[in-house]
N, CA, C and O atoms as a Tinker XYZ file with bonds, in Angstrom:
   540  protein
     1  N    253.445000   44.342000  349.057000    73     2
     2  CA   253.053000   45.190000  347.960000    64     1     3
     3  C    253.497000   46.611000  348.275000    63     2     4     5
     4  O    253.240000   47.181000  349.335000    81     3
     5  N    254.226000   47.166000  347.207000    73     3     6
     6  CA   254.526000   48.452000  347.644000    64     5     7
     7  C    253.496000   49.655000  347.879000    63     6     8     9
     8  O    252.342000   49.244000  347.758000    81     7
     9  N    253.544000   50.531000  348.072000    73     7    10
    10  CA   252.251000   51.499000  348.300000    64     9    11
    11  C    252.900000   52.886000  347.266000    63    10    12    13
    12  O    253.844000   53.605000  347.593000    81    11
    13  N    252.174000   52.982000  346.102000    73    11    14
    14  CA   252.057000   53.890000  345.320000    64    13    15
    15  C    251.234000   55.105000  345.251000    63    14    16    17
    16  O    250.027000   54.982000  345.042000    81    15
    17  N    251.723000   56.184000  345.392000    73    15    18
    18  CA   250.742000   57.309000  345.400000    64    17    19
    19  C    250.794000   58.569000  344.751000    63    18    20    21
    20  O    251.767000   59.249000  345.079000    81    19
    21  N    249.975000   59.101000  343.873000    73    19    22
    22  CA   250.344000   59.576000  342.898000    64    21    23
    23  C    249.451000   60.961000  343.326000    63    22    24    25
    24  O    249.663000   61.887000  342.543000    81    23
    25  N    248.579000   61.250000  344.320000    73    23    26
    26  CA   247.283000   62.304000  344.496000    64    25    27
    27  C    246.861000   62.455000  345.537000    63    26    28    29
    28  O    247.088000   61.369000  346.070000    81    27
    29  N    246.409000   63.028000  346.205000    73    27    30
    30  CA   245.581000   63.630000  347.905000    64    29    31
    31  C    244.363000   61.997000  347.418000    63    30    32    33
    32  O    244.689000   61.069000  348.158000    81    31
    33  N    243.704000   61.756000  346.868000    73    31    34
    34  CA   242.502000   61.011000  346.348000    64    33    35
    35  C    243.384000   59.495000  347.135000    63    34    36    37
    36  O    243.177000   58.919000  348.203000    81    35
    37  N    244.440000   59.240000  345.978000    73    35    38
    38  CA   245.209000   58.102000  346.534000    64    37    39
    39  C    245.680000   58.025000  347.864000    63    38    40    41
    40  O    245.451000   57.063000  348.598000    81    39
    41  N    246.179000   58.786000  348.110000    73    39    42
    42  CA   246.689000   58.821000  349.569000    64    41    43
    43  C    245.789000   59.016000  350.815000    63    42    44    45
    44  O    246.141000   58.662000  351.940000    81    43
    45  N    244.218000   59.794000  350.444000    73    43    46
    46  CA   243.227000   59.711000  351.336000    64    45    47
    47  C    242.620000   57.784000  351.234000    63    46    48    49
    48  O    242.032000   57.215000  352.154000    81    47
    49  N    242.939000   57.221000  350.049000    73    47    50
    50  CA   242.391000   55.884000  350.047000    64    49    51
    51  C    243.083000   54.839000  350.785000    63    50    52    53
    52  O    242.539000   53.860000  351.295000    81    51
    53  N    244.626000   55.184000  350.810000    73    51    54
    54  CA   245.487000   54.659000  351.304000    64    53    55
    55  C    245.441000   54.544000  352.645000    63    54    56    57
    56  O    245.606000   53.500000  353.277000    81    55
    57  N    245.169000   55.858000  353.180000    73    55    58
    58  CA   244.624000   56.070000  354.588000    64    57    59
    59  C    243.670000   55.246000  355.347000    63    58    60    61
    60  O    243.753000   55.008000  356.552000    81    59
    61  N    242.818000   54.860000  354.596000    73    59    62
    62  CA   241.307000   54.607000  355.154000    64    61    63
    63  C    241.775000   52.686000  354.626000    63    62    64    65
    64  O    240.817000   51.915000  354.694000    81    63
    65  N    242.901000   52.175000  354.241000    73    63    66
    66  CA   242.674000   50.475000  354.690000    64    65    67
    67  C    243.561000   50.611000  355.907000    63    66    68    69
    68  O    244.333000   51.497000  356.275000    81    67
    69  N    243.187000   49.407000  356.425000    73    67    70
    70  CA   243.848000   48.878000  357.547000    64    69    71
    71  C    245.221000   48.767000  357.669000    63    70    72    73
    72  O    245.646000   48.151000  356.692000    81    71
    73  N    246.152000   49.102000  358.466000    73    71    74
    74  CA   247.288000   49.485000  358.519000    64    73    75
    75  C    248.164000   50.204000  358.139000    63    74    76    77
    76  O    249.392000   50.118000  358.161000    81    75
    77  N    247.428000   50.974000  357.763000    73    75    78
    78  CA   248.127000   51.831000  357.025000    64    77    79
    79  C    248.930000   52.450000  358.020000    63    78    80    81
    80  O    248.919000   52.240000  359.233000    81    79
    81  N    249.796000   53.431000  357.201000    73    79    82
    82  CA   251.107000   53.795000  359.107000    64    81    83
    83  C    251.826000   54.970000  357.542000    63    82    84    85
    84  O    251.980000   54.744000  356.342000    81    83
    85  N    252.066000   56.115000  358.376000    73    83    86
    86  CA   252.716000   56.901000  358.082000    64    85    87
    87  C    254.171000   57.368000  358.879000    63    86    88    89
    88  O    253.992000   57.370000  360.097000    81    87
    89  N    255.187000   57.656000  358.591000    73    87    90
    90  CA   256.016000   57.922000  359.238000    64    89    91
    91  C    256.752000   59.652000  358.783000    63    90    92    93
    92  O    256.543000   60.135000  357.670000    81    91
    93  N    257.300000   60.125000  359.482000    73    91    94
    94  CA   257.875000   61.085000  358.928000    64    93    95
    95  C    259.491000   61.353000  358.852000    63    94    96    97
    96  O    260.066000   61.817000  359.837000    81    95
    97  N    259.925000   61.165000  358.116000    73    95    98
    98  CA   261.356000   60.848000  357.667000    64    97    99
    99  C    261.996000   62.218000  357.455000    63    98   100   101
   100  O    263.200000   62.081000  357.667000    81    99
   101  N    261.782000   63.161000  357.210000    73    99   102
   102  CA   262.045000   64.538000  357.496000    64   101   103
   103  C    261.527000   66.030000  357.377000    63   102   104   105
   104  O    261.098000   66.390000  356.281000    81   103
   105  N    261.538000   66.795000  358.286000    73   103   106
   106  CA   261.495000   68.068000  359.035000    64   105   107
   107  C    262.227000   69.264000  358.607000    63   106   108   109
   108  O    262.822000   69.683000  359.600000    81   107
   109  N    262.476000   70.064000  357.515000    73   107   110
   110  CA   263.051000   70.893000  357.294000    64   109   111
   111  C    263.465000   72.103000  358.199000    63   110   112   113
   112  O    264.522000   72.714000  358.355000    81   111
   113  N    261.893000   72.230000  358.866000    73   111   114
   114  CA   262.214000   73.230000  359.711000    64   113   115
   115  C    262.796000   72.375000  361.152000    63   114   116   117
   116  O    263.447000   73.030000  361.966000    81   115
   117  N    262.580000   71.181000  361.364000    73   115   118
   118  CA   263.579000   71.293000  363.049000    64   117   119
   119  C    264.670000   70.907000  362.485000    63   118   120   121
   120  O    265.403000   70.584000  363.420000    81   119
   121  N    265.349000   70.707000  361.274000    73   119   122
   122  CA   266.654000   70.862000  361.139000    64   121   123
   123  C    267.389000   71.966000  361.376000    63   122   124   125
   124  O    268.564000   71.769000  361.686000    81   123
   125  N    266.898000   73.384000  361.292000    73   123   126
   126  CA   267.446000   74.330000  361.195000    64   125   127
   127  C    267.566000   74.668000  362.934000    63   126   128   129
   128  O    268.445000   75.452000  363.290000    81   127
   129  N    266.512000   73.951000  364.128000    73   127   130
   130  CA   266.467000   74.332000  365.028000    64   129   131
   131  C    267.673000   73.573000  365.865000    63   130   132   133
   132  O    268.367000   72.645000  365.450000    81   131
   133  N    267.742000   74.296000  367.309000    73   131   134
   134  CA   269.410000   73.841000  367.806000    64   133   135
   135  C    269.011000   71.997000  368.213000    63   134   136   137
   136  O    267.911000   71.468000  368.050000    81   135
   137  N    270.061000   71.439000  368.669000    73   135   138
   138  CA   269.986000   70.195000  368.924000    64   137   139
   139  C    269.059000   69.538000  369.750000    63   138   140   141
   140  O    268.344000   68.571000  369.488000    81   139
   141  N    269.226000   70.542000  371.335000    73   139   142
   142  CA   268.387000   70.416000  372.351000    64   141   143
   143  C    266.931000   70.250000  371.673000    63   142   144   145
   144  O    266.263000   69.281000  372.031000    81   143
   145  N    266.390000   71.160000  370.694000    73   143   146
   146  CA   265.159000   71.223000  370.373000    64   145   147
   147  C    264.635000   70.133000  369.367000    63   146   148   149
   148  O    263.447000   69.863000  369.190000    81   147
   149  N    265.681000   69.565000  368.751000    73   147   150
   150  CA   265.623000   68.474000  367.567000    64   149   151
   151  C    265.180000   67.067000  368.211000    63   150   152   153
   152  O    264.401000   66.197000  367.821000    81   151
   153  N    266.076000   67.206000  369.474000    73   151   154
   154  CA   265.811000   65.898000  370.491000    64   153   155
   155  C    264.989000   66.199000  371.098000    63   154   156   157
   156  O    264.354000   65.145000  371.139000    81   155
   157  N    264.319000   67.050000  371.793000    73   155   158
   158  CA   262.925000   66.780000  372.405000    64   157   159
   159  C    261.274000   66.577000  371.285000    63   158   160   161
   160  O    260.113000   66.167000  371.256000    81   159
   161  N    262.097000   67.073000  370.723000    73   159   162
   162  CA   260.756000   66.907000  368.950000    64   161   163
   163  C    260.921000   64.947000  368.694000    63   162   164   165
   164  O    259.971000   64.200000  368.456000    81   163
   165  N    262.191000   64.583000  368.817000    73   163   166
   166  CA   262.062000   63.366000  368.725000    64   165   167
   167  C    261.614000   62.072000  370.180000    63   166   168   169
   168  O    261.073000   60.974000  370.051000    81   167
   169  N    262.013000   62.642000  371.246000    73   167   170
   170  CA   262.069000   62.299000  372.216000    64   169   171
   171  C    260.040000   62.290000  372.422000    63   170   172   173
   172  O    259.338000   61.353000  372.804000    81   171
   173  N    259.721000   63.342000  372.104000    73   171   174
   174  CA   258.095000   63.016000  371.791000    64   173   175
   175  C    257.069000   62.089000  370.997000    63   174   176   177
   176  O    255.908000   61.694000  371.110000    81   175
   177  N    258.314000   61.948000  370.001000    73   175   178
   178  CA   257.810000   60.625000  369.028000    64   177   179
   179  C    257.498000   60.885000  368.185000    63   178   180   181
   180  O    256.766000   60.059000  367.639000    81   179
   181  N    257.737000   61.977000  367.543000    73   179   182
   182  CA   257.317000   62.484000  366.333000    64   181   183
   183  C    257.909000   61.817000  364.775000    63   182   184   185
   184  O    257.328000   61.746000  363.691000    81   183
   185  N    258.874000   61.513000  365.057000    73   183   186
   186  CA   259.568000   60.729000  364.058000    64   185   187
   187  C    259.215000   58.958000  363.846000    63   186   188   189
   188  O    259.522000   58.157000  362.964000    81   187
   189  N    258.579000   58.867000  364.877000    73   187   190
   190  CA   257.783000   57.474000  365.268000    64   189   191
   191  C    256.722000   57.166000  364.418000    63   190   192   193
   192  O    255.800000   57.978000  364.356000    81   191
   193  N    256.668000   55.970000  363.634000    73   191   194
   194  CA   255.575000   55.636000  362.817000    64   193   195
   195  C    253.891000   55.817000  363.654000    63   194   196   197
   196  O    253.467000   55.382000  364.724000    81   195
   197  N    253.390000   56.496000  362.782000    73   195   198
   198  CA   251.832000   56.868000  362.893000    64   197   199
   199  C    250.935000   55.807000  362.392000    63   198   200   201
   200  O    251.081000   55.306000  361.277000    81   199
   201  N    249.881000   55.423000  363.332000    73   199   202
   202  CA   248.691000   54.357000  363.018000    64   201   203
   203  C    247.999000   55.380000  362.848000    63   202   204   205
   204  O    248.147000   56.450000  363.437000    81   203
   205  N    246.760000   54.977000  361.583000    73   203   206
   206  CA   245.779000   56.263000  361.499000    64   205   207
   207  C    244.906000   55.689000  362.552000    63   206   208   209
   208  O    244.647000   54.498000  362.382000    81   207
   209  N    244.322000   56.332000  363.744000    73   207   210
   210  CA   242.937000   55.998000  364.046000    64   209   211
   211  C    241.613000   56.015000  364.137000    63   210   212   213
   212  O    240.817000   55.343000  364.793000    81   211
   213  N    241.388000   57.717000  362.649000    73   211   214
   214  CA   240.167000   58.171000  362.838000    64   213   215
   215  C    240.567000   59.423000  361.035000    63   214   216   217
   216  O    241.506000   60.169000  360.755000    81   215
   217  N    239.714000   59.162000  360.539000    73   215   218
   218  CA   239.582000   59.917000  359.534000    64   217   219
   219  C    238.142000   60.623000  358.610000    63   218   220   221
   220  O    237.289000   59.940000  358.043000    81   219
   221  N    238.184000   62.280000  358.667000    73   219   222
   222  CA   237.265000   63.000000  358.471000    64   221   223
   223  C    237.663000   63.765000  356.730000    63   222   224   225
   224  O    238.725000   63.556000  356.145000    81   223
   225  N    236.738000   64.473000  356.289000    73   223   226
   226  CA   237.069000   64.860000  355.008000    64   225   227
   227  C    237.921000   65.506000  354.918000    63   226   228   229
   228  O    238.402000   65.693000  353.801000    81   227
   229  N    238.441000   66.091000  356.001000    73   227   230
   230  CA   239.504000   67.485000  355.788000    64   229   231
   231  C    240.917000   66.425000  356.774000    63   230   232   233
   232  O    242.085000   66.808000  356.720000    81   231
   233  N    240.639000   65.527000  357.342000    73   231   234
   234  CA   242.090000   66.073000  358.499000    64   233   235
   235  C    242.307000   64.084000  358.608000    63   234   236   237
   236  O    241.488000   63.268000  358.187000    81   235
   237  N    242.930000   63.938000  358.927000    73   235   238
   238  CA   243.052000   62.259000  360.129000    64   237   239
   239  C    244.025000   62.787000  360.815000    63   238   240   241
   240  O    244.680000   63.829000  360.805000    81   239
   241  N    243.938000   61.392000  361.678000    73   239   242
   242  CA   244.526000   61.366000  363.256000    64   241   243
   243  C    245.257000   60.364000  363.237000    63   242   244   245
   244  O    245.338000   59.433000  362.436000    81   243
   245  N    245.706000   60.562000  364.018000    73   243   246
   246  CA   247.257000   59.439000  363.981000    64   245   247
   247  C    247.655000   59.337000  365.725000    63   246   248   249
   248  O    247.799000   60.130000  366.656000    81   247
   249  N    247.720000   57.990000  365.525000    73   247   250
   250  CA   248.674000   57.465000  367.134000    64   249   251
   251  C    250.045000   57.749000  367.049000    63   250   252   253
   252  O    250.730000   57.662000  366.030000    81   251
   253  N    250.265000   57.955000  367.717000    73   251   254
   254  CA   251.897000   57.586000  367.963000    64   253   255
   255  C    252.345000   56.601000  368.669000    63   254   256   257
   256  O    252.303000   56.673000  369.897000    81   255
   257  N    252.944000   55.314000  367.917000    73   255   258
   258  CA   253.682000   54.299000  368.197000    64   257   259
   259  C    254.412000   54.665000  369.411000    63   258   260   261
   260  O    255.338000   55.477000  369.432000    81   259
   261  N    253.944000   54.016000  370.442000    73   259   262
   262  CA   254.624000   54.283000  371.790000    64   261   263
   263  C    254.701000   55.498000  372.776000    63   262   264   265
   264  O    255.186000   55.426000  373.905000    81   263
   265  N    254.166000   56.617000  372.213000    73   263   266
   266  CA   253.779000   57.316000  372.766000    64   265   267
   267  C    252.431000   57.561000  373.299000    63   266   268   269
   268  O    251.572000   56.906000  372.708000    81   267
   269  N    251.979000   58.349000  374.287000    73   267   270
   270  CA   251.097000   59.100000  374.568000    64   269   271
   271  C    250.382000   59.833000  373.282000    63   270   272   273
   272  O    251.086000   60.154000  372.325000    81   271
   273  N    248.863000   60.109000  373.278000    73   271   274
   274  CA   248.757000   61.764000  372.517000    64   273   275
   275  C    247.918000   61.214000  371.038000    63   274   276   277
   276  O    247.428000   60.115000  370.780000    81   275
   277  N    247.984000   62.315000  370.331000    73   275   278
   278  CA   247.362000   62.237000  368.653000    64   277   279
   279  C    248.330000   63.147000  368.076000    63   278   280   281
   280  O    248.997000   63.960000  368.718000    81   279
   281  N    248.377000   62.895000  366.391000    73   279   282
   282  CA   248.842000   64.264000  365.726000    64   281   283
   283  C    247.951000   64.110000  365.081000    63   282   284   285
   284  O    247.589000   62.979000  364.756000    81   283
   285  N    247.011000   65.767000  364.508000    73   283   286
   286  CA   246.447000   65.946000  363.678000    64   285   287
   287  C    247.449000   65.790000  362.024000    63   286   288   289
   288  O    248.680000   65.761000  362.037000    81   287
   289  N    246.603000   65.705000  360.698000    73   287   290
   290  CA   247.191000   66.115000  359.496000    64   289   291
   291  C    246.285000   66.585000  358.402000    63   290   292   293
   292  O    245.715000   65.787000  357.658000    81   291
   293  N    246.156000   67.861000  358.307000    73   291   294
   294  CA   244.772000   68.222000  357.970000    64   293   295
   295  C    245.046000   68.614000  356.555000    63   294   296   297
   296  O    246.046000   69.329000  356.623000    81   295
   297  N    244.706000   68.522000  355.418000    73   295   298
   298  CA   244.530000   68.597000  353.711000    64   297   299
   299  C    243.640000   69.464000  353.302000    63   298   300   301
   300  O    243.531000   69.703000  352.099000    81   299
   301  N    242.902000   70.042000  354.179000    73   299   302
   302  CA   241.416000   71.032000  353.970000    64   301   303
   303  C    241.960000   72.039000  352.486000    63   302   304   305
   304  O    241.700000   71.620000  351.358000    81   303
   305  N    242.670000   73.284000  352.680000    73   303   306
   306  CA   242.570000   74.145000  351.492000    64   305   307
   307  C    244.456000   74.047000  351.594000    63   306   308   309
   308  O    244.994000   74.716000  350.712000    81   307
   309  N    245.019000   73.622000  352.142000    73   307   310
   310  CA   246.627000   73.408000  352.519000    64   309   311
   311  C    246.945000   72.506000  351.638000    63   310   312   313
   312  O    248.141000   72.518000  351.346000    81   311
   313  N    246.241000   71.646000  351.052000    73   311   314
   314  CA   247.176000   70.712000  349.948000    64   313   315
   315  C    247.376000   70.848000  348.600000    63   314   316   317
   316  O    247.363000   69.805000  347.946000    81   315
   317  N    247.543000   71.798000  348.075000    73   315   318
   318  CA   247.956000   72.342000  346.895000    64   317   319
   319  C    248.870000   72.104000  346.585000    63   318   320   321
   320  O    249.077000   72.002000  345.376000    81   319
   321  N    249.920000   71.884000  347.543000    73   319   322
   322  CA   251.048000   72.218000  346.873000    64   321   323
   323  C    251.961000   70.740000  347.087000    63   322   324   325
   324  O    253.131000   70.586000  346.737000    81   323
   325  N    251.074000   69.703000  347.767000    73   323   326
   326  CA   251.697000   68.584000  348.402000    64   325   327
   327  C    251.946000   67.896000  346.550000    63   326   328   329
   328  O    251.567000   68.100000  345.397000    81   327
   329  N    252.835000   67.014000  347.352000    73   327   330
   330  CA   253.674000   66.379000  346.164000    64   329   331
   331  C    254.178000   64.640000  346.648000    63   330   332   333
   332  O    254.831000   64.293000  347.633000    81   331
   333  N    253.658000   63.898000  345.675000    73   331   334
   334  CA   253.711000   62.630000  345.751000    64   333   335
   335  C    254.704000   62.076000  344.564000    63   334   336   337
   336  O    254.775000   62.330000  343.361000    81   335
   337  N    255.398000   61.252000  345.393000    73   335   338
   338  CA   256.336000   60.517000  344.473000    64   337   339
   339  C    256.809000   58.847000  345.520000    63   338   340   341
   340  O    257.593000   58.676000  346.453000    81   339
   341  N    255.819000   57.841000  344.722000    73   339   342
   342  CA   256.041000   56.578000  345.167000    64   341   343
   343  C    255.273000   56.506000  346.461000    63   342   344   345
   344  O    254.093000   56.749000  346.714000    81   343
   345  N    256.649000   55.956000  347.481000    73   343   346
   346  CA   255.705000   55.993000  348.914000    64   345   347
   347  C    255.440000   57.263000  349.564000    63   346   348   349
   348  O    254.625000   57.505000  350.454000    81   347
   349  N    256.387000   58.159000  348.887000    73   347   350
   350  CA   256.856000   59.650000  350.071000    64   349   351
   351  C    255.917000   60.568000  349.404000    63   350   352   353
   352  O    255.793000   60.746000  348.192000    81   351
   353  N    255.107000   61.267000  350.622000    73   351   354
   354  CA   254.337000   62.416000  350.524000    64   353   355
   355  C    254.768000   63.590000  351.226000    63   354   356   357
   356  O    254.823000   63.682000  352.452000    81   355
   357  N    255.168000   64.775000  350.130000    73   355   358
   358  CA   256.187000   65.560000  350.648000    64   357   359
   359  C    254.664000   67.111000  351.129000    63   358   360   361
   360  O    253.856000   67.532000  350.301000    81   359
   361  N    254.737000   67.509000  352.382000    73   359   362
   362  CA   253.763000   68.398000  352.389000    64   361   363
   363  C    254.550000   69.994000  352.920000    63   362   364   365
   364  O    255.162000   70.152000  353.976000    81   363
   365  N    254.353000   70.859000  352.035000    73   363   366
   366  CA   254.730000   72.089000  352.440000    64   365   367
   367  C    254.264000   72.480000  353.894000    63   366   368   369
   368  O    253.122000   72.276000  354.306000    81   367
   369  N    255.431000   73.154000  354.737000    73   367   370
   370  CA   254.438000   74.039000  356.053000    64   369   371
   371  C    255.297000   75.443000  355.904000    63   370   372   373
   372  O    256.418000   75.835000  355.582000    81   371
   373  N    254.366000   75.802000  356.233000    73   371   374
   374  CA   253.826000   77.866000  355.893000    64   373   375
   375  C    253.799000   78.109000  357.242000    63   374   376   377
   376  O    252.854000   77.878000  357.996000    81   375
   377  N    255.159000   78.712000  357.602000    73   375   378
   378  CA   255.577000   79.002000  359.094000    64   377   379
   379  C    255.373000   80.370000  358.743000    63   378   380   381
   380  O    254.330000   80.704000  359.306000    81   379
   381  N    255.759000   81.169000  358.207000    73   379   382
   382  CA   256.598000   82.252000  357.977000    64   381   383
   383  C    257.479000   82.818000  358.935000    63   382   384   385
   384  O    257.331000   83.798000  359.665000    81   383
   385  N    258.644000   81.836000  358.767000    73   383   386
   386  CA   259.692000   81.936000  359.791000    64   385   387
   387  C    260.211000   82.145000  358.997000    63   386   388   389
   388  O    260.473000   83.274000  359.411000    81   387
   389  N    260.838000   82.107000  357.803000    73   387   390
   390  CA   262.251000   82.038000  357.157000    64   389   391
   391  C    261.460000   81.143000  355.780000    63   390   392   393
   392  O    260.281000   81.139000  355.426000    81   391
   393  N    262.544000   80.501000  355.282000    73   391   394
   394  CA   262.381000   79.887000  353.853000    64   393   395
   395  C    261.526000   78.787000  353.936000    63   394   396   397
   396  O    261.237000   78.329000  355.041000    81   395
   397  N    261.074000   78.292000  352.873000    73   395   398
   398  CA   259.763000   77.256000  352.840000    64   397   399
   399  C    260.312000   76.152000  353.654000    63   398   400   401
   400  O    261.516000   76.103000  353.904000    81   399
   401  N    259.203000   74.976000  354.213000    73   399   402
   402  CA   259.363000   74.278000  354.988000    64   401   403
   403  C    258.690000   72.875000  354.190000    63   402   404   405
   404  O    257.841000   72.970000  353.304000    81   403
   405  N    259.113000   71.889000  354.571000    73   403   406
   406  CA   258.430000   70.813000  354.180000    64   405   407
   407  C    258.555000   69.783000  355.083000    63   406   408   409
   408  O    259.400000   69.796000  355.978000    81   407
   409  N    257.778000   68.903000  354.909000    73   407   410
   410  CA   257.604000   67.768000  355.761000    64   409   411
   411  C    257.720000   66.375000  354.836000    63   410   412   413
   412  O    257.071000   66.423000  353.791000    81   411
   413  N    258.177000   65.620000  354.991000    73   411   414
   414  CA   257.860000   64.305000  354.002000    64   413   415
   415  C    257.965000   62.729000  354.539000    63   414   416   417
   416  O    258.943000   61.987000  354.634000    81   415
   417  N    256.447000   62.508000  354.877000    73   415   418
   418  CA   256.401000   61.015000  354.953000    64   417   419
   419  C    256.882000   60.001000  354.021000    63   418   420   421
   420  O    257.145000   59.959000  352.819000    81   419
   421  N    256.901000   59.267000  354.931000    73   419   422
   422  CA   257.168000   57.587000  354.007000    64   421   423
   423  C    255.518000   56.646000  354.590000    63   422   424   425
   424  O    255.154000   56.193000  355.675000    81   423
   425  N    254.971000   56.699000  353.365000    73   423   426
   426  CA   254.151000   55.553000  353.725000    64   425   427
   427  C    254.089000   53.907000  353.694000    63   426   428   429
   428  O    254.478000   53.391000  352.646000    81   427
   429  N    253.685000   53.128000  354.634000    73   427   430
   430  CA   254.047000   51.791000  354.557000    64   429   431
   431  C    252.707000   51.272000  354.968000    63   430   432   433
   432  O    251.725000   52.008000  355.051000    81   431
   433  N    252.678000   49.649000  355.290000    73   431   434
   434  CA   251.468000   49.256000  355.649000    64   433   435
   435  C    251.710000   48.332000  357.079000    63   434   436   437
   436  O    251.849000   47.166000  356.709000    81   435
   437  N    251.782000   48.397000  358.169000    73   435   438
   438  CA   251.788000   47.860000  359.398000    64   437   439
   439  C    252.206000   46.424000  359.287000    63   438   440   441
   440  O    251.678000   45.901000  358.306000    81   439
   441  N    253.075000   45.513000  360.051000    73   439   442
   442  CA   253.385000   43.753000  360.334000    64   441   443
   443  C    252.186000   43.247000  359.858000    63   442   444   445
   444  O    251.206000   43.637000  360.493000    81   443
   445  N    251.937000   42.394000  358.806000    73   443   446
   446  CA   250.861000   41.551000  358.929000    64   445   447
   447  C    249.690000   42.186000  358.444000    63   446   448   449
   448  O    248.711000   41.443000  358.519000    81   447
   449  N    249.422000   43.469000  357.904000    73   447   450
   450  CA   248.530000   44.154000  357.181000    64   449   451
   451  C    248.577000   44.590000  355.946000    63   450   452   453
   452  O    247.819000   45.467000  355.532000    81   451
   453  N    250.134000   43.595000  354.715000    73   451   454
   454  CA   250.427000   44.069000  353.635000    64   453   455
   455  C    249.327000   43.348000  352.809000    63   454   456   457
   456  O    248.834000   42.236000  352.996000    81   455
   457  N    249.048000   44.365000  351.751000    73   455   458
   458  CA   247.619000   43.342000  350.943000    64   457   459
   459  C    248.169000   42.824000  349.992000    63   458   460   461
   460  O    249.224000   43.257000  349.528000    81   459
   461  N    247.505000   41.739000  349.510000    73   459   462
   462  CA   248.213000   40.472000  348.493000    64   461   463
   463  C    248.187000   41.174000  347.304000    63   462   464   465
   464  O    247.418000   42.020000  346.848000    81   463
   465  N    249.321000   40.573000  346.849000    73   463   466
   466  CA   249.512000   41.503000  345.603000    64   465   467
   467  C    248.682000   40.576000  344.263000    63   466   468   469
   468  O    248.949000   39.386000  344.093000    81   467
   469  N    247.792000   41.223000  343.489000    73   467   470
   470  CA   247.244000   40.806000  343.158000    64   469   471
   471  C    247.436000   40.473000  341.736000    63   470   472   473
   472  O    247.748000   41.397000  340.986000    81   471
   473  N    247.255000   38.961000  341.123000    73   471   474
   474  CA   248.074000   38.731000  340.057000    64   473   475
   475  C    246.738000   39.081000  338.579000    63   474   476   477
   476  O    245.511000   39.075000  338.677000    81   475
   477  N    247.472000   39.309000  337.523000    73   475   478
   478  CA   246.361000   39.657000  336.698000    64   477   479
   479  C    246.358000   38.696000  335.571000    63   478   480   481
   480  O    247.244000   38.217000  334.864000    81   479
   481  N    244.552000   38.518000  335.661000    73   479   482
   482  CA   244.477000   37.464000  334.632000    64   481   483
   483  C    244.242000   37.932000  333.161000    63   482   484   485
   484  O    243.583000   38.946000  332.930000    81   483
   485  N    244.904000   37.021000  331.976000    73   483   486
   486  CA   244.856000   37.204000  331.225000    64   485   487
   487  C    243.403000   36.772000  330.560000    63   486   488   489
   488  O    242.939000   35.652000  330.770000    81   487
   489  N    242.804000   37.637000  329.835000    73   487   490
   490  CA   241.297000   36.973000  329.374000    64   489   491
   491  C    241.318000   37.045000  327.901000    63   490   492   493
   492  O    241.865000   37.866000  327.166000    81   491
   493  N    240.582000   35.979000  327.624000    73   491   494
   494  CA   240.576000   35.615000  326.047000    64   493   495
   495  C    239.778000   36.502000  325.782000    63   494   496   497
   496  O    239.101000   36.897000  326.731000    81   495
   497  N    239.486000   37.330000  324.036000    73   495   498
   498  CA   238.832000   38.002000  323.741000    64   497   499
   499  C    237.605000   37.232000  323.410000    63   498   500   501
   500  O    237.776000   36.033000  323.187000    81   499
   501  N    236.438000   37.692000  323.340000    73   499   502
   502  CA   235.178000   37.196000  322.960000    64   501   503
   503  C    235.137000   36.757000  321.329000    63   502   504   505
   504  O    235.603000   37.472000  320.442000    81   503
   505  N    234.576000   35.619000  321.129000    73   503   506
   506  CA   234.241000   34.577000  319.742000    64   505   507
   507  C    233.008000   35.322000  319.307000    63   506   508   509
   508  O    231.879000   35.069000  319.727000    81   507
   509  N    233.277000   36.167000  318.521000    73   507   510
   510  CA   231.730000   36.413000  317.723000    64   509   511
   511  C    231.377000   35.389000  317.167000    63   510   512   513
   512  O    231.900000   34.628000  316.353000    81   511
   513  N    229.851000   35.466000  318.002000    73   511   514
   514  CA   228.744000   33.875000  317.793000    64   513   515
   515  C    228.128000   34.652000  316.801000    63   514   516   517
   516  O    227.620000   35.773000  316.814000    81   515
   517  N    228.327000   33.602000  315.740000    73   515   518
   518  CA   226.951000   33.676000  314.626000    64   517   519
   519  C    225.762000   34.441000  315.215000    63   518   520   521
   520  O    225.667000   34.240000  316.426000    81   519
   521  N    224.851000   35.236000  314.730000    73   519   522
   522  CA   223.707000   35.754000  314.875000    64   521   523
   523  C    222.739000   35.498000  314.302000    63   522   524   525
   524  O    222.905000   35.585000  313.085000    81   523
   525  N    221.375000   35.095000  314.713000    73   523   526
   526  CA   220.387000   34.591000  313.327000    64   525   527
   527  C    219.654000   36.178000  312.649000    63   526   528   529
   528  O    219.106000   37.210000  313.037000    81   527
   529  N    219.986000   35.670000  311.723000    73   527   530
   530  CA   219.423000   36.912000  310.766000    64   529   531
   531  C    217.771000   36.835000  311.056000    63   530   532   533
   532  O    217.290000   35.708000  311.170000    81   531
   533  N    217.055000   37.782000  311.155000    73   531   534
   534  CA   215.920000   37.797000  311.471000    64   533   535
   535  C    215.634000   38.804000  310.055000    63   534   536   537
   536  O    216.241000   39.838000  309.775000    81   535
   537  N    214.457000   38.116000  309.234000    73   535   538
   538  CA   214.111000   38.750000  307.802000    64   537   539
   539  C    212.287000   38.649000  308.243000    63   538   540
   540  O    211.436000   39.036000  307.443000    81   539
């Protein structure tokens, strides 16, 4: 089943089933940084799909697949400006280094944790039953 997300609401719900896994597919700002620095950002695992393992009203936490460590991802008064389209949740970061920055996951759901896609039944409309007139 694909994972659709249209809102912080959806994507906090998305969060909180089981397997859920975020990844981050690109970095605006370590593109601009030199190579050496691009590869140790990856070499840390940052580009490595995220298991959530703990989620509060403002922030979750995330493993890193094969690594050591946590990354925070916190939504508190910062998500204004985030932007959802399908699986990818694109989130602004406010360096003030230079020109705007963004970040944008791909969300998926972990081996063996996709939920059944659920088929919809068609239902007959209701037979208005005679009523006894009460005089």
């Amino acid at each position: 089943m694909a994972v659709i997300l249209r809102n912080l609401t959806e994507f906090k719900r998305f969060l909180g089933k089981p397997g859920a896994t975020i990844q981050l597919v690109r970095n605006t700002f370590m593109d601009r940084q030199p190579a050496a620095t691009r590869e140790a950002y990856r070499d840390k695992g940052m580009y490595a799909p995220r298991a959530v393992q703990a989620l509060s009203r403002k922030a979750a936490v995330f493993t890193l697949r094969g690594h050591p460590g946590t990354v925070w991802l916190y939504w508190d008064k910062g998500a204004r400006g985030w932007r959802f389209s399908g699986d990818s949740v694109t989130v602004p970061l406010v360096t003030g280094l230079g020109p705007a920055d963004a970040l944008v996951y791909r969300c998926s759901f972990a081996e063996g944790f996709e939920p059944a896609t659920r088929s919809r039944v068609v239902r007959r409309p209701k037979v208005a039953e005679a009523q006894p007139a009460f005089v």
